[in-house]
C-alpha positions in Angstrom: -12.4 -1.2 -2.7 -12.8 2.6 -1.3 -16.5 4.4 -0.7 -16.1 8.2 -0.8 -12.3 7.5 -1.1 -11.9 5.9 1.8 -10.6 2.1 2.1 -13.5 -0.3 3.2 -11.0 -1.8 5.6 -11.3 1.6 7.3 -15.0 2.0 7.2 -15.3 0.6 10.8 -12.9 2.6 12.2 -14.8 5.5 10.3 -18.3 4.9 11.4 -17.6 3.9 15.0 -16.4 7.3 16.2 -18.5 8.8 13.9 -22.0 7.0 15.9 -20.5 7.6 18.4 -19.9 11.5 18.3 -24.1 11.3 16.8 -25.2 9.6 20.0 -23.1 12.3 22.7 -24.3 15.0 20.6 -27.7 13.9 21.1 -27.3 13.8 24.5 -25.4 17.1 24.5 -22.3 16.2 25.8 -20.6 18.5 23.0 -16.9 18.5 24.1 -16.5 14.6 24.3 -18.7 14.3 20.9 -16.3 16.8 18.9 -13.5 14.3 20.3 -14.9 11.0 19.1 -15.8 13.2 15.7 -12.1 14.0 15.7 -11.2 10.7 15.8 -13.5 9.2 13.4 -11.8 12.1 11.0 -8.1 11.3 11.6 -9.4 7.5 11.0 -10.7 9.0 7.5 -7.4 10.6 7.0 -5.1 7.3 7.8 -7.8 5.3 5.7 -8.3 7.1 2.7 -7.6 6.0 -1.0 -7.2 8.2 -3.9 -7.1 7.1 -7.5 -3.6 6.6 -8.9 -3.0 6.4 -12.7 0.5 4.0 -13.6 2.6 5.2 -16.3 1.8 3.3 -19.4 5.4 1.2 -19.9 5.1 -2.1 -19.4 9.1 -2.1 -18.5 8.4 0.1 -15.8 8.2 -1.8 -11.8 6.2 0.9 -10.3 6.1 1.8 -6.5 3.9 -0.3 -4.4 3.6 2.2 -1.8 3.7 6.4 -0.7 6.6 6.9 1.3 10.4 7.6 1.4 13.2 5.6 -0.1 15.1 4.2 2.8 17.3 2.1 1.5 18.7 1.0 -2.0 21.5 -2.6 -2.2 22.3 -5.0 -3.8 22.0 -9.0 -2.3 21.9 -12.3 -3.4 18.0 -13.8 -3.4 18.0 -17.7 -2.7 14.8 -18.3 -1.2 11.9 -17.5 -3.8 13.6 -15.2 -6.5 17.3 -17.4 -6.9 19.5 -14.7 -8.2 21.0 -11.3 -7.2 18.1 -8.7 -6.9 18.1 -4.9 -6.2 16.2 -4.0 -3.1 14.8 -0.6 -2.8 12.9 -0.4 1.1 10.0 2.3 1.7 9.1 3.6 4.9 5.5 4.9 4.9 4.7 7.2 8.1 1.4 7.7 9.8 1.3 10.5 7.2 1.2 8.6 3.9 -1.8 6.5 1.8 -1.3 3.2 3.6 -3.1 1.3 0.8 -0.4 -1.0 -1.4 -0.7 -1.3 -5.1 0.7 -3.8 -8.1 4.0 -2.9 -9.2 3.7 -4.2 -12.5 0.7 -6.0 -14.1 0.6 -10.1 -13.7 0.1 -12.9 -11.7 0.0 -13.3 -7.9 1.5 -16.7 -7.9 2.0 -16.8 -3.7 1.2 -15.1 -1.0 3.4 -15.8 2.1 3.1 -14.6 5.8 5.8 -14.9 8.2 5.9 -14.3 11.6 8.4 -12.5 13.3 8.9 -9.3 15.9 7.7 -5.5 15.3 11.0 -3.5 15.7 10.5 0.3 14.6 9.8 0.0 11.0 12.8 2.5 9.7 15.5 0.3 11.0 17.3 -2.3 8.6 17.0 -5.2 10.5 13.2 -5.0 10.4 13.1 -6.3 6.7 14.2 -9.8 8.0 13.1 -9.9 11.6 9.5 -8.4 11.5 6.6 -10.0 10.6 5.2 -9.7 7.2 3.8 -10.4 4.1 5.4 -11.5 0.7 3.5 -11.2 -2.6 5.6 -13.4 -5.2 4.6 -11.6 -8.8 4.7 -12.7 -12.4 5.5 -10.1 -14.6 3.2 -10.8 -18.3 6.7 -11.7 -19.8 7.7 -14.4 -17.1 9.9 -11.7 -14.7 9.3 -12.4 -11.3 9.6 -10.2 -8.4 8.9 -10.0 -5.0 6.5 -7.0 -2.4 7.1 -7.4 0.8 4.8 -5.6 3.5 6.9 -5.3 6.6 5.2 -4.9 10.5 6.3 -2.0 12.5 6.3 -1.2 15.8 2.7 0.4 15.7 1.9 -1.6 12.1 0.9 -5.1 13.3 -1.1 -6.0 10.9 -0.9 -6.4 6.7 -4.0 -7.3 4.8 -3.9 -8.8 1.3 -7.1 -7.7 -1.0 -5.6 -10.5 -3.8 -5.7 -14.1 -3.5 -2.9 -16.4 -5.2 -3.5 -17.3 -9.0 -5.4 -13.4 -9.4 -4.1 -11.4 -12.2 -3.8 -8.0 -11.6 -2.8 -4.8 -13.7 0.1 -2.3 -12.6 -1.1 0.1 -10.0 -4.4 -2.1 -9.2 -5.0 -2.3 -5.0 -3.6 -5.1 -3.4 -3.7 -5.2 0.2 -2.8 -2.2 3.0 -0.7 -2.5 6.5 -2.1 -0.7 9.6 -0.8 2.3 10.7 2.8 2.8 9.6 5.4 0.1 8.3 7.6 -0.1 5.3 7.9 -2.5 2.0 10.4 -3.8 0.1 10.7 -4.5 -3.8 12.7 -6.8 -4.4 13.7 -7.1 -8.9 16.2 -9.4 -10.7 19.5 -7.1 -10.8 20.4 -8.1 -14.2 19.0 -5.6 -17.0 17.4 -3.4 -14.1 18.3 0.5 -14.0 17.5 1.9 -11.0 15.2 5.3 -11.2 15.1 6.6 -7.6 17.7 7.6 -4.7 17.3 7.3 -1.2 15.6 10.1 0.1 13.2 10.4 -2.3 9.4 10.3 -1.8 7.1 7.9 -3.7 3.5 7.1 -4.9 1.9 3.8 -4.9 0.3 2.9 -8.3 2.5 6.3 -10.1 6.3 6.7 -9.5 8.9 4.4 -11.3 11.2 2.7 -9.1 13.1 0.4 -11.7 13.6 -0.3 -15.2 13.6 -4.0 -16.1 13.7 -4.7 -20.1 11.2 -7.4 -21.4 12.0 -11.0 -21.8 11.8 -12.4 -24.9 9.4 -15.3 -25.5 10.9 -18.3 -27.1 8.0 -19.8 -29.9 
């Protein structure tokens, strides 16, 4: 998914500037060339996609994205999970890897977009008003949790890299938002210990979030 760790969704916004910048050089038109090269490198910058390496625990729900912990609570869950979750919120700035990765390895069972505003990303009501895009997971032991990737006010686009019924390890890519947003996690409350505080900064794909114990198979 990245060519000299950088996202191929960026490579466009990459290698436009970047012609660009070739073809005023060529005609000597230095100043606006160094800006279109500066551009093509910020895009580099916002685009870019290091290897991350997961902690090996299969308990562990793993952040889905670099940021800071905005929020932490407890609610009740009656749509797609049906029980009382813990919901920790990430706000990832212009700043921070923008690529989203598995918090745990399963299943992608759904995918859902909903359509909604773009209020500034760091503000609660964003979660529930703002467009986005929910990823409904299936842990390996039958836990299910949700990743939400939530539009901002500059963030008005999220692009999934998975498809529904893909299996997928802890920490493996699985879609980006444009320029600045936040996403939720949302885990069954029951059993989970919670591992961060607000205020805290995250990796995708390497810092533990939660704790939820494995389920039991009956037979």
């Amino acid at each position: 998914m990245s060519f000299l760790g950088i996202n191929r969704q960026g490579l466009p916004f990459v290698g436009g500037p970047a012609a660009l910048a070739a073809v005023l050089g060529h005609f000597r038109r230095k100043r606006s060339a160094l800006w279109a090269l500066g551009l093509a490198g910020a895009c580099a910058y916002f685009f870019r996609d290091p290897d991350r390496y997961p902690p090996y625990d299969r308990e562990l729900v793993i952040s889905p994205a670099d940021g800071k912990i905005i929020g932490i609570r407890r609610l009740a869950e009656d749509e797609w999970l049906n029980t009382d979750v813990y919901q920790i919120s990430i706000f990832m700035s212009l700043f921070d890897v923008h690529v989203n990765r598995a918090p745990v390895s399963g299943k992608i069972i759904e995918i859902i977009h909903k359509p909604g505003c773009f209020l500034p990303a760091n503000r609660s009501e964003a979660a529930k008003e703002n467009e986005r895009c929910l990823y409904l997971m299936e842990r390996l032991d039958g836990l299910r949790l949700l990743t939400v990737q939530v539009a901002g006010l500059i963030a008005r686009r999220t692009v999934p890299f998975v498809q529904p019924g893909e299996e997928v390890l802890a920490g493996e890519r699985i879609g980006m938002i444009r320029f600045g947003s936040r996403l939720e996690v949302l885990v069954p409350a029951e059993g989970s210990k919670i591992l961060v505080n607000i205020g805290h900064r995250v990796r995708a794909g390497e810092t533990p979030l939660l704790w939820h114990p494995w389920r039991v198979q009956n037979g």
